[in-house]
C-alpha positions as CSV (number, residue, x, y, z in Angstrom):
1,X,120.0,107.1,83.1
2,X,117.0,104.5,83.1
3,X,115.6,103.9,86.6
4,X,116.0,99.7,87.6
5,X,113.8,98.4,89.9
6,X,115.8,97.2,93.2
7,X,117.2,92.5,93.1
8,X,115.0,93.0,96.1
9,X,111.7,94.0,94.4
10,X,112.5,92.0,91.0
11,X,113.2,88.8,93.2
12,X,109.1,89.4,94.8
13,X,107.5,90.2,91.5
14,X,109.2,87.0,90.2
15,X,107.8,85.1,93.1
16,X,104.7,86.7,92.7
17,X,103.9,85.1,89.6
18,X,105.0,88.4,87.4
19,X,105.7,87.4,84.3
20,X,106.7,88.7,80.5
21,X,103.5,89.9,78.7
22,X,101.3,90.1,81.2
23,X,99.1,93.2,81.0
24,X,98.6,94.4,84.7
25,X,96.3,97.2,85.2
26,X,97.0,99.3,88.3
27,X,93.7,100.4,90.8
28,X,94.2,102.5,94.0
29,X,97.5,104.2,93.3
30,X,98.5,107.3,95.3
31,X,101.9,109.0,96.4
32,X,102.2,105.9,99.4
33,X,103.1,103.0,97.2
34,X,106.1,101.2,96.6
35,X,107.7,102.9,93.5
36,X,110.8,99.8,93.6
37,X,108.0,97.5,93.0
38,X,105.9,99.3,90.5
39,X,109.0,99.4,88.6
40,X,110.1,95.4,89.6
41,X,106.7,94.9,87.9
42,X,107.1,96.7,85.0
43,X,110.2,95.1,84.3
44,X,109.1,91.5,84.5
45,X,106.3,92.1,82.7
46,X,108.2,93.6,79.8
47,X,105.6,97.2,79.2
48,X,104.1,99.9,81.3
49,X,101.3,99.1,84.0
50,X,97.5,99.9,82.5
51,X,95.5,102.6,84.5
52,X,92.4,102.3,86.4
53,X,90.2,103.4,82.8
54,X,91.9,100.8,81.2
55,X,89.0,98.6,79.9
56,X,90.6,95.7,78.0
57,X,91.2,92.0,80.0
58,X,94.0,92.1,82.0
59,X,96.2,89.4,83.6
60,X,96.6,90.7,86.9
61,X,95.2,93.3,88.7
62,X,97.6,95.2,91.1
63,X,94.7,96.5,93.4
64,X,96.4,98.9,96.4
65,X,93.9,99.3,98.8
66,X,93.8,101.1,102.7
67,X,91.5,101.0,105.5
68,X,89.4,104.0,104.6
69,X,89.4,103.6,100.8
70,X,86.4,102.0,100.5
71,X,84.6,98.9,100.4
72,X,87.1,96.3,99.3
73,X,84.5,93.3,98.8
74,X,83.9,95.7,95.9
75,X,86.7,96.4,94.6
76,X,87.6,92.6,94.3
77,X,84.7,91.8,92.5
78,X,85.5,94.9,90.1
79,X,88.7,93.6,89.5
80,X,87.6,90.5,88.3
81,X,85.8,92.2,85.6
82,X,88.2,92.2,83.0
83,X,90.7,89.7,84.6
84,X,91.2,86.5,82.5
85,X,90.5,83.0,83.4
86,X,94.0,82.3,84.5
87,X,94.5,85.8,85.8
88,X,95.0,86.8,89.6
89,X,94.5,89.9,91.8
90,X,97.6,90.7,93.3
91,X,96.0,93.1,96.6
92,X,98.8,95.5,98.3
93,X,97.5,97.0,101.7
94,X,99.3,98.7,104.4
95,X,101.7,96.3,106.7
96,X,100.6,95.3,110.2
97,X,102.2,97.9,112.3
98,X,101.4,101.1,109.2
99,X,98.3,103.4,109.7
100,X,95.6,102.5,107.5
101,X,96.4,98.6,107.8
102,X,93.3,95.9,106.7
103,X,93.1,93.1,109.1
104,X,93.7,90.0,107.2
105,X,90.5,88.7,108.3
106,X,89.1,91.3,106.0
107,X,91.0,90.6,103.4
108,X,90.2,86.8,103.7
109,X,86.4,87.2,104.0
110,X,86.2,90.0,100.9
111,X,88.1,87.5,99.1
112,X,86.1,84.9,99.8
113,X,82.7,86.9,99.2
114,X,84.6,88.2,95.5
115,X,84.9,84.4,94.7
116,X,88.5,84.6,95.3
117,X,91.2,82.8,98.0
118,X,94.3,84.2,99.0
119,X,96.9,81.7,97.8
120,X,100.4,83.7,99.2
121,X,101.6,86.9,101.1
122,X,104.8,88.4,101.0
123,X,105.9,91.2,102.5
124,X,107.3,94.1,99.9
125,X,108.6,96.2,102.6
126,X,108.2,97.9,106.1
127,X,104.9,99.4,104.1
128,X,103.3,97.2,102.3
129,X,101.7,93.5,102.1
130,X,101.0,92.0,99.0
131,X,98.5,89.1,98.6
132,X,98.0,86.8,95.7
133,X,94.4,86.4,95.2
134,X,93.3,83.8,93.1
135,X,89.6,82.6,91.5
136,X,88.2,79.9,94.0
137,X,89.2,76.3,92.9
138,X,92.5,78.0,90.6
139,X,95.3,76.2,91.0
140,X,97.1,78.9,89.4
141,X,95.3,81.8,91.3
C-alpha cells in the first residue's frame, strides 16, 4: 500500500502555495525532517521532489536549514539561482522550543540581504517552521 501524506500536512502544503506541476527541489535534507510533509508536497505537486544536484529552474525551493548548518544568507541566495521569476523559497527550520532553532531575526535579515521577504509562517509541527520566502517587491513571493 501507497503511503498518503496526513489532511493535516496536505491542508499546509495547500496553504503554502504548493501547487500541481511545480518542480520543487529539496536542499538540507537529513533523517530530522518532516516525512508527512515531504509527502503532502509531493502530492500537490503531482511528481517527486528534485535533489540538491538538480540544476534545471525550479518553482520552489524547499530549503531545511538548522542553526549549525551553515551560513543561511548563503544558502538563500543559492536558492535563488535556478528559482523562477514567480518562484518562492519555502525555508523549514527547527521550531522555537527544538535544539538547533534560527531566531527569526535571522531568518528575516538573511532574507532580506538574499533579496527576499518573508511573506507567511506556519507551523508544520511540534518540529518544524516553515517560512514562505518571496523575491522583494513579489506579490506572489
Amino acid at each position: 500500500m501507497e503511503a498518503t501524506a496526513s489532511a493535516g500536512a496536505r491542508a499546509l502544503a495547500d496553504r503554502l502555495g504548493l501547487v500541481d506541476d511545480q518542480i520543487v527541489q529539496e536542499v538540507g535534507w537529513d533523517d530530522d525532517v518532516n516525512d508527512d510533509f515531504r509527502l503532502a508536497v509531493e502530492e500537490a505537486i503531482g511528481s517527486p521532489l528534485e535533489e540538491e544536484d538538480y540544476t534545471g529552474p525550479v518553482d520552489v525551493c524547499m530549503l531545511w536549514f538548522r542553526e549549525g548548518d551553515g551560513d543561511l544568507t548563503d544558502d538563500c541566495v543559492d536558492a535563488l539561482v535556478g528559482l523562477e521569476d514567480d518562484g518562492f523559497v519555502l525555508l523549514l527550520t527547527p521550531a522555537m522550543r527544538q535544539e538547533l532553532h534560527v531566531d527569526q531575526a535571522e531568518v528575516e535579515e538573511a532574507a532580506r540581504t538574499a533579496g527576499l521577504q518573508a511573506h507567511s509562517s506556519v507551523a508544520l509541527d511540534e518540529n518544524w517552521l516553515a517560512t514562505r520566502l518571496g523575491r522583494t517587491g513579489s506579490r506572489k513571493g
